[in-house]
PASEBA-1860 file (N, C-alpha, C; in nm, 3 decimals):
! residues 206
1> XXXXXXXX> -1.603/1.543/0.146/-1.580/1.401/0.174/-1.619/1.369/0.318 ~ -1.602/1.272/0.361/-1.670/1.202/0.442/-1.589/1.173/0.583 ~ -1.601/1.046/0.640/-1.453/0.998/0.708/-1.374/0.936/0.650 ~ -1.265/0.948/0.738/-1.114/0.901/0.694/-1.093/0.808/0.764 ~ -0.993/0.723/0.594/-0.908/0.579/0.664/-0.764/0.624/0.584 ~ -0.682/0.546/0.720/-0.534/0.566/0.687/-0.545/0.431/0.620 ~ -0.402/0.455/0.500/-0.408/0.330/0.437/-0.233/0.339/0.455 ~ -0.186/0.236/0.532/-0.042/0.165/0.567/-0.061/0.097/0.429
9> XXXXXXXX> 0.112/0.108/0.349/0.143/0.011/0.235/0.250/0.040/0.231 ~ 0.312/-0.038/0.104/0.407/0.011/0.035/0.360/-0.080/-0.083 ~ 0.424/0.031/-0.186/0.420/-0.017/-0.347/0.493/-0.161/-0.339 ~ 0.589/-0.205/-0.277/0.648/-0.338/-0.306/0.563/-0.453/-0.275 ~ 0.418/-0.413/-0.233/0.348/-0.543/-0.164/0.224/-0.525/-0.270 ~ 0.285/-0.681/-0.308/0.195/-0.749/-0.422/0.002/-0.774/-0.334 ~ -0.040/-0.725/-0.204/-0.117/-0.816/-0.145/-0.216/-0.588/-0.158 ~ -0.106/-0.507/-0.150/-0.178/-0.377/-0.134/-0.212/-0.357/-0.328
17> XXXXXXXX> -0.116/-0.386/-0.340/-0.167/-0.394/-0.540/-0.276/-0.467/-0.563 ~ -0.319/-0.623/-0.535/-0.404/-0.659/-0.581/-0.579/-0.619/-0.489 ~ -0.544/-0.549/-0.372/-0.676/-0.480/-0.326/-0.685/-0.307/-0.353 ~ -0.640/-0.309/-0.449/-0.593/-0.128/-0.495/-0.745/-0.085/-0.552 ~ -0.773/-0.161/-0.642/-0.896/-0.127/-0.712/-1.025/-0.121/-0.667 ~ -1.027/-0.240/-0.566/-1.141/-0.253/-0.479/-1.153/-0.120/-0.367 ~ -1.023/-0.123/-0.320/-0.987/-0.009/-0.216/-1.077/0.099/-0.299 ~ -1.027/0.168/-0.438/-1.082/0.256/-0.450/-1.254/0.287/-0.477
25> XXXXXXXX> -1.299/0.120/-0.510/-1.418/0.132/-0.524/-1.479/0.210/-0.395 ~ -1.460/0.114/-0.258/-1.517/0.146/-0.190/-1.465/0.291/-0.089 ~ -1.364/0.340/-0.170/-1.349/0.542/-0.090/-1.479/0.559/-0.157 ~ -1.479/0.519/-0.295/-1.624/0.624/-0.374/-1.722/0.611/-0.298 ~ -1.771/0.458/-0.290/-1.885/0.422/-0.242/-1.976/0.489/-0.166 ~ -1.804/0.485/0.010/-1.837/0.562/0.127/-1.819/0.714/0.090 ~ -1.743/0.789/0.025/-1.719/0.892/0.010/-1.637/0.967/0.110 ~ -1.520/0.844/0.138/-1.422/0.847/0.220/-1.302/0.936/0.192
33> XXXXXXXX> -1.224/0.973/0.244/-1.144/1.045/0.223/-0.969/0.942/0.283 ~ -0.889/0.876/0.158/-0.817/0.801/0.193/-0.691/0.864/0.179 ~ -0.595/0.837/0.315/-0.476/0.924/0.377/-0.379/0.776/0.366 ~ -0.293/0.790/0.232/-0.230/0.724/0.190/-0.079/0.704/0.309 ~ -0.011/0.641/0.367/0.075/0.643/0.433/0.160/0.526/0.383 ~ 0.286/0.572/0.260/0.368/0.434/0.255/0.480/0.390/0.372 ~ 0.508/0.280/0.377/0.550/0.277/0.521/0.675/0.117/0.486 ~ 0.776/0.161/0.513/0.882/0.056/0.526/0.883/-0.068/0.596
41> XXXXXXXX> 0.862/-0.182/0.492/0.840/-0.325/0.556/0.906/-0.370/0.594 ~ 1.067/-0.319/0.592/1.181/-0.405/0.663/1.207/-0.380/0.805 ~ 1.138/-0.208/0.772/1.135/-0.127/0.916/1.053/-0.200/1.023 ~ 0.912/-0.215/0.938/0.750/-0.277/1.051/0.819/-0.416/1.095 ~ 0.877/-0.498/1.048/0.852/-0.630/1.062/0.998/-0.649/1.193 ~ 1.065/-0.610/1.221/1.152/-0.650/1.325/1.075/-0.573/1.498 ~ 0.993/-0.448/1.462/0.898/-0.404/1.537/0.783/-0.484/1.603 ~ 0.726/-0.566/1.465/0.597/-0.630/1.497/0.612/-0.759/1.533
49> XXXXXXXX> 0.711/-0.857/1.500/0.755/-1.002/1.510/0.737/-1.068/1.399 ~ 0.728/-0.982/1.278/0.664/-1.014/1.161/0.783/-1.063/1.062 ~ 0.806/-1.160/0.974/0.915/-1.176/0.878/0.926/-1.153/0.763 ~ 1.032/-1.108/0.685/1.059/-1.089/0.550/0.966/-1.251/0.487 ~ 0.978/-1.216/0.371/0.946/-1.360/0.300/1.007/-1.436/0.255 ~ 1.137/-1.415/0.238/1.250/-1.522/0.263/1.296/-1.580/0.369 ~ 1.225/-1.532/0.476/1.269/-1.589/0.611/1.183/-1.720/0.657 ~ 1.044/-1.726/0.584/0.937/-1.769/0.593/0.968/-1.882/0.572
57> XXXXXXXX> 0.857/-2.019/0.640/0.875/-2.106/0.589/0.837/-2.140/0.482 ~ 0.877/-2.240/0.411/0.880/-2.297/0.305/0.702/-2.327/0.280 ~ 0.673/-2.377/0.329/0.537/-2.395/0.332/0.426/-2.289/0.360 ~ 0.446/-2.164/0.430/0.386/-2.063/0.417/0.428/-1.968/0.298 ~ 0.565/-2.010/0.239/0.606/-1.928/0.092/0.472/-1.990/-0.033 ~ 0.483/-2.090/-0.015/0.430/-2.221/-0.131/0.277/-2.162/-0.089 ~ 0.190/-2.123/0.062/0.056/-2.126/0.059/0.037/-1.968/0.046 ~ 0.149/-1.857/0.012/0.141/-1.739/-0.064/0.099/-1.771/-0.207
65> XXXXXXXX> 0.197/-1.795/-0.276/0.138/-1.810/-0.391/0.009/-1.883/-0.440 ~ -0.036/-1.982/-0.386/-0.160/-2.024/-0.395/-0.285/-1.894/-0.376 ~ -0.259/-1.847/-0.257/-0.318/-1.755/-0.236/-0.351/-1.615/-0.339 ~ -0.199/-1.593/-0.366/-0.219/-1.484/-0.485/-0.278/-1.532/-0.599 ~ -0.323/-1.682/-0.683/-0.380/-1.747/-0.769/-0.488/-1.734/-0.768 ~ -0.533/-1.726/-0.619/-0.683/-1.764/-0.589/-0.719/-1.564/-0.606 ~ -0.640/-1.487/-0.560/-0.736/-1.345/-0.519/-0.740/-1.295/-0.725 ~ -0.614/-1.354/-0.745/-0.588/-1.305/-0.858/-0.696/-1.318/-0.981
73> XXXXXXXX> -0.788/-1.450/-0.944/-0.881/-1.464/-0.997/-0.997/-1.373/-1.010 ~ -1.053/-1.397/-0.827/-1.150/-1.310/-0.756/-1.153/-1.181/-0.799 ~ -1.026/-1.084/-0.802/-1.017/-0.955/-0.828/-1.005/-0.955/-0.999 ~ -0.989/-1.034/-1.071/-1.002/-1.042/-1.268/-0.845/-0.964/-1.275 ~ -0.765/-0.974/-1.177/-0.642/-0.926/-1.243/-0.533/-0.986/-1.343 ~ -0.424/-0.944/-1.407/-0.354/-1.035/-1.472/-0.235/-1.006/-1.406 ~ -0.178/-1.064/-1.323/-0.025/-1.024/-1.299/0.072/-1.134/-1.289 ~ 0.146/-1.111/-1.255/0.280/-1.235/-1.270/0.332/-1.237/-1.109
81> XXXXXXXX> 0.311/-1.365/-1.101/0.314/-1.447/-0.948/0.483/-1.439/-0.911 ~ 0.584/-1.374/-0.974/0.723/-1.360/-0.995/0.723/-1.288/-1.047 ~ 0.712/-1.165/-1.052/0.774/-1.083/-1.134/0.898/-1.041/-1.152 ~ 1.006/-1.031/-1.260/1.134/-1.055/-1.285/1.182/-0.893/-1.241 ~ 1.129/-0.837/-1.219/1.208/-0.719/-1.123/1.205/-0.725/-0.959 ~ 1.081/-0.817/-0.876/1.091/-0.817/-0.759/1.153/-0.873/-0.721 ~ 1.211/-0.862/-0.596/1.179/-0.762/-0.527/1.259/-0.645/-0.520 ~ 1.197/-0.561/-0.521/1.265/-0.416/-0.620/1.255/-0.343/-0.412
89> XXXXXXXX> 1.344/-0.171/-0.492/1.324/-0.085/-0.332/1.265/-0.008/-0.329 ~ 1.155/-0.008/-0.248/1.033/0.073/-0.268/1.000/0.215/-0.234 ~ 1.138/0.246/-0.167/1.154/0.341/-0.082/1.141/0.472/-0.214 ~ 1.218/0.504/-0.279/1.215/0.612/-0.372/1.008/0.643/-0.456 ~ 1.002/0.516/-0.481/0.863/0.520/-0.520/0.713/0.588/-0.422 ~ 0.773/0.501/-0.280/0.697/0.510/-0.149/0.734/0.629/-0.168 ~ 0.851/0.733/-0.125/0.846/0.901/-0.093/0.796/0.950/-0.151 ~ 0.788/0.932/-0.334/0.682/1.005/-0.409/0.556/1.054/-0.349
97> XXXXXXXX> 0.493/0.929/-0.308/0.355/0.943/-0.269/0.361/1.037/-0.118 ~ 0.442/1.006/-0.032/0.489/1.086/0.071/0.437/1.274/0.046 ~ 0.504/1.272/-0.090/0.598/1.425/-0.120/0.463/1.448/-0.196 ~ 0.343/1.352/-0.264/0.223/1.442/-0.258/0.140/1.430/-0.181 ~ 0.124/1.369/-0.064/0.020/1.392/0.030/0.077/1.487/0.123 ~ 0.203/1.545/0.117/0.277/1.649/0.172/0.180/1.793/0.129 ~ 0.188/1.786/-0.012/0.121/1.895/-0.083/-0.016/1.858/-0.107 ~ -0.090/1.762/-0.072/-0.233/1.782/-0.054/-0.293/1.758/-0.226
105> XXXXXXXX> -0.171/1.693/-0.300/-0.170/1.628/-0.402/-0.224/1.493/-0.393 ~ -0.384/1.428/-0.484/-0.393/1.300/-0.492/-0.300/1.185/-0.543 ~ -0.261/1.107/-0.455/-0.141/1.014/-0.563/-0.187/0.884/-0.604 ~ -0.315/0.862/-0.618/-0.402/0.785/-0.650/-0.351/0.682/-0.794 ~ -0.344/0.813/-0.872/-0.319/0.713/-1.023/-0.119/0.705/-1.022 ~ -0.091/0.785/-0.923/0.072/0.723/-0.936/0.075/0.604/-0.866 ~ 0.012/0.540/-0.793/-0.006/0.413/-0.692/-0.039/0.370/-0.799 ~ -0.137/0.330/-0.876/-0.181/0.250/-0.952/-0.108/0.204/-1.069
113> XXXXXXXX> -0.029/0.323/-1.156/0.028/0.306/-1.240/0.160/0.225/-1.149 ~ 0.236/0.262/-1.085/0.326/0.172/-0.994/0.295/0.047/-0.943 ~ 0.165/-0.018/-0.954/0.164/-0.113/-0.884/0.130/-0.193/-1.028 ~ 0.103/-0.152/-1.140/0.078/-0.220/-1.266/0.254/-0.239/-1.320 ~ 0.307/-0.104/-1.310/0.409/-0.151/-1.395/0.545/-0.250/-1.290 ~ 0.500/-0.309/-1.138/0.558/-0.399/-1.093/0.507/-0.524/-1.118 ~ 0.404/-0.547/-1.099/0.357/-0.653/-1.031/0.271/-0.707/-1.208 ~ 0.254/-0.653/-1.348/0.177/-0.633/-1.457/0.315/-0.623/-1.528
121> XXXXXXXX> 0.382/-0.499/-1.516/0.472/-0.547/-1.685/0.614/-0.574/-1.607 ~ 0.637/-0.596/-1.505/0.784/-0.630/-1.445/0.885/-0.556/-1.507 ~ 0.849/-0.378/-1.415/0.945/-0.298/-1.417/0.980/-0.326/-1.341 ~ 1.083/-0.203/-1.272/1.161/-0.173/-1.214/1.140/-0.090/-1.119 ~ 1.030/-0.065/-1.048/1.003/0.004/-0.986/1.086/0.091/-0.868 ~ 1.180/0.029/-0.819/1.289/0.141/-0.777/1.370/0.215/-0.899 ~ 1.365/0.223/-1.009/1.431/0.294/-1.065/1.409/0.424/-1.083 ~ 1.499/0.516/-1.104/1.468/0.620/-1.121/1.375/0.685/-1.237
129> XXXXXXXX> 1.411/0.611/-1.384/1.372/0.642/-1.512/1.298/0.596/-1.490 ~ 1.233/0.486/-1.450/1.090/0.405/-1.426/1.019/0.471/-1.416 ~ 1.022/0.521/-1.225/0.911/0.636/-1.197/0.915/0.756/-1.259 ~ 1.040/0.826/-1.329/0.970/0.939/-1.388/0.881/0.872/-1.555 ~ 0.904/0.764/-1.587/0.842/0.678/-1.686/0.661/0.694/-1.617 ~ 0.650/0.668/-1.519/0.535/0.592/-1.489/0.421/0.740/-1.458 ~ 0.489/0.826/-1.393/0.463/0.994/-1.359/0.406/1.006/-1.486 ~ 0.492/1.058/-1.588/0.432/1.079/-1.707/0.322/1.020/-1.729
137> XXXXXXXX> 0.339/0.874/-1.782/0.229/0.782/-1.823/0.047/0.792/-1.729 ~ 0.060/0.855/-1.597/0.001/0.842/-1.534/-0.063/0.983/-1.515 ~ 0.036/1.111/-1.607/-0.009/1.234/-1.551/0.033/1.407/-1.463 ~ 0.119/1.280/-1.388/0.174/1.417/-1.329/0.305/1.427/-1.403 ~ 0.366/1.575/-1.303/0.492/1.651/-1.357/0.595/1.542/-1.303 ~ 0.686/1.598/-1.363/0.840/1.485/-1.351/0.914/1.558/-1.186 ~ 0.865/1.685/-1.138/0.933/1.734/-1.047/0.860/1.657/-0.935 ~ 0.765/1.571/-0.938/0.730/1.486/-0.798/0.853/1.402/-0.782
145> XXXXXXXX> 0.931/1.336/-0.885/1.071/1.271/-0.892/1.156/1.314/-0.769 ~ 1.207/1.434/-0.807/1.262/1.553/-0.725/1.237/1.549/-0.570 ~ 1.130/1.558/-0.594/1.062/1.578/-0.445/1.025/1.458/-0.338 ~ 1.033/1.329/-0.442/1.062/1.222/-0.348/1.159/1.204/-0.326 ~ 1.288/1.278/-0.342/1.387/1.244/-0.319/1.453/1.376/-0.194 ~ 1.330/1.483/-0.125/1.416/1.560/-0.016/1.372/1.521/0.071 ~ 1.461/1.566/0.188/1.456/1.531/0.332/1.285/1.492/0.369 ~ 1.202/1.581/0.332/1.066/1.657/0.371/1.005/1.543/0.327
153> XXXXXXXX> 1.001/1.463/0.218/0.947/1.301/0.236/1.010/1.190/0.327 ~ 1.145/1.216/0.318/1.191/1.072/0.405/1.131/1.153/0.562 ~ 1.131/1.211/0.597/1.120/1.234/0.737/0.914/1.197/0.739 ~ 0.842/1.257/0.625/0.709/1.159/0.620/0.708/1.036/0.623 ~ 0.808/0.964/0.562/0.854/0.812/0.541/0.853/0.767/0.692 ~ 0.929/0.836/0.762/0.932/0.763/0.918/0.866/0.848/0.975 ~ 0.779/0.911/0.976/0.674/0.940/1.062/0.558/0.890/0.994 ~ 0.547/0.812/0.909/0.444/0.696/0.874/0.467/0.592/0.952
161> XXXXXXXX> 0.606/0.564/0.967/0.626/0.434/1.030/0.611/0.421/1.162 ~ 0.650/0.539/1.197/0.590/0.586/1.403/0.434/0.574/1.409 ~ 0.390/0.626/1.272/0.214/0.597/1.282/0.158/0.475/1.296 ~ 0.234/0.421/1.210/0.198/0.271/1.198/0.172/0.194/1.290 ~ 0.322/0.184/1.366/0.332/0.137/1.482/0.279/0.169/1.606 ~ 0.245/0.257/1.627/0.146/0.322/1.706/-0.023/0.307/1.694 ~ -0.025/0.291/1.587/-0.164/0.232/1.563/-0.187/0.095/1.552 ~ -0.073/-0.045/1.597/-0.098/-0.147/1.569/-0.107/-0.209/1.431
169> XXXXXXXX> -0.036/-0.135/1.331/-0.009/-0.166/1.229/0.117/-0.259/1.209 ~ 0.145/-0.410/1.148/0.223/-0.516/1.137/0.279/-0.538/0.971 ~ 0.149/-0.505/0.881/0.176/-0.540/0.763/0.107/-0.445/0.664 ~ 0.127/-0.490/0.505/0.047/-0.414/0.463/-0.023/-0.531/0.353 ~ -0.136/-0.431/0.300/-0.145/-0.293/0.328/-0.256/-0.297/0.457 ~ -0.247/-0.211/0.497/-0.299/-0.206/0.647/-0.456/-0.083/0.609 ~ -0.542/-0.118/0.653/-0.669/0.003/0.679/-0.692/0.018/0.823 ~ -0.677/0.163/0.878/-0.745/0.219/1.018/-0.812/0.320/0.978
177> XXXXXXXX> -0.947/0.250/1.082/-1.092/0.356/1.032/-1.117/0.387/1.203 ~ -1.084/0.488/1.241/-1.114/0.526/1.354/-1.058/0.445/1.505 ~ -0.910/0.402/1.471/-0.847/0.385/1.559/-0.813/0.233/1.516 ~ -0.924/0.146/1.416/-0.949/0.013/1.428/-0.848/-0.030/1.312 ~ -0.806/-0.167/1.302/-0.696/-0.187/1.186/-0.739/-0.314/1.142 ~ -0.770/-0.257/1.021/-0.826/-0.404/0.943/-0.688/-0.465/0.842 ~ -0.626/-0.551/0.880/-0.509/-0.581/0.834/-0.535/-0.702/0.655 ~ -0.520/-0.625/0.573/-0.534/-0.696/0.434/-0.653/-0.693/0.323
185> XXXXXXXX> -0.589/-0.676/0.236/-0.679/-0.656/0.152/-0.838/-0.731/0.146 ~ -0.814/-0.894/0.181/-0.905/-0.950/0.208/-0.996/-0.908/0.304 ~ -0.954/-0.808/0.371/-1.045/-0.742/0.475/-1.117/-0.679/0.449 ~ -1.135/-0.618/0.321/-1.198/-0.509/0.283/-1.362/-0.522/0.280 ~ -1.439/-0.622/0.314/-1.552/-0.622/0.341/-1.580/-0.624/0.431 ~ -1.487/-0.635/0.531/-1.511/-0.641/0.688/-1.500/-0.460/0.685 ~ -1.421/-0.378/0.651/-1.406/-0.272/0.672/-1.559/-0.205/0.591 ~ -1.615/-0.239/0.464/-1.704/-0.219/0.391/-1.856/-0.217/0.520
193> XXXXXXXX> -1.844/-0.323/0.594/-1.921/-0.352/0.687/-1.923/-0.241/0.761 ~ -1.852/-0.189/0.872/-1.763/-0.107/0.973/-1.852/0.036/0.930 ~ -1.864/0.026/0.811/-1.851/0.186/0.734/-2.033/0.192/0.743 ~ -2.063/0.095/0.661/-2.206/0.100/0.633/-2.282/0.095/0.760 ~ -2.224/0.003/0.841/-2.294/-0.006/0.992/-2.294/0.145/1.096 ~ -2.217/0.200/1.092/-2.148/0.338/1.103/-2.117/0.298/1.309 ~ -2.107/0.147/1.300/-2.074/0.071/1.437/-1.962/0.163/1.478 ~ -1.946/0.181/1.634/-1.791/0.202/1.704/-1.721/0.116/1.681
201> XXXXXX> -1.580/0.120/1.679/-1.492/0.086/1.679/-1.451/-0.070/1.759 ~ -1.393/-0.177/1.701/-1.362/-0.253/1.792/-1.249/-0.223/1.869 ~ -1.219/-0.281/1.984/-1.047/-0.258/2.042/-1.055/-0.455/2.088 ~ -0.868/-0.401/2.095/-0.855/-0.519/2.171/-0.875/-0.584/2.308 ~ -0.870/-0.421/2.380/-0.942/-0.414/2.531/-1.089/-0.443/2.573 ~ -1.072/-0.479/2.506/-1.257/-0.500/2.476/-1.324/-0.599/2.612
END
């Protein structure tokens, strides 16, 4: 493989689900090598100045959903603009993925299957039976369950979040390609750009 981009998320963000697919188009494309990092949004956002979405105004709640109408199109997805389990806790799901990039395990189709059965059939995605539901359905063994649940992921859990923050990461899902942070899915042609151009890096010091 090629170079590497960290990818800041968490499964609870409807905005890293609906650029999931594209995301993976373009690892193939570049023949990138993508270093999944789920990362706690309640944690980033008192760090960054950033707010929950109930905190939000009313009028930036109302020009979310518009927004998700419009990508929802663009990307041919079908999902539900409410889904009757969100907002679910992402944390047990997030360590999964933790506890296989620990072991050098792809967690590719457990992200995917997790971000379908939230945001597509309105599970439950913090549940326990869920994710070992979704594991199966998706492939792997039921002992990744297990293993998102020891110390040895939560302590990846917050040393994602020290990454994050250290790299100027605010939201998700977040892409850094060589120091640079392309913040949102909608970004992903700006990053598509970045790659093909094989340009340095922007900074803010610039």
């Amino acid at each position: 493989m090629g170079r590497q981009i960290a990818v800041y998320f968490s499964l609870h963000s409807p905005w890293a689900y609906v650029g999931h697919g594209a995301l993976q188009a373009l690892v193939a494309r570049h023949e990138l090598r993508a270093d999944y990092r789920p990362v706690s949004l309640p944690q980033i956002y008192p760090e960054s100045g950033g707010l929950p979405l109930a905190s939000r105004h009313p009028l930036r709640q109302d020009y979310r959903i518009v927004e998700l109408q419009r990508w929802r199109e663009k990307r041919g997805l079908k999902f539900h603009l409410h889904p009757r389990r969100w907002p679910f806790d992402p944390a047990p799901g997030d360590r999964i993925v933790c506890a296989m990039t620990l072991a050098g395990a792809d967690p590719t189709k457990f992200i995917a299957g997790a971000f379908a059965g939230a945001f597509e059939r309105q599970l439950d995605v913090g549940d326990a039976a869920t994710l070992a539901q979704i594991l199966d359905e998706t492939g792997y063994e039921p002992v990744w369950l297990r293993r998102g649940e020891s110390g040895e992921a939560e302590i990846c859990y917050q040393r994602n979040l020290a990454l994050a923050l250290e790299s100027g990461v605010f939201g998700s899902p977040s892409y850094v390609l060589d120091g640079e942070v392309f913040w949102g899915q909608d970004r992903l042609d700006l990053l598509d750009d970045a790659l093909t151009s094989g340009r340095a890096p922007f900074r803010p010091d610039a």
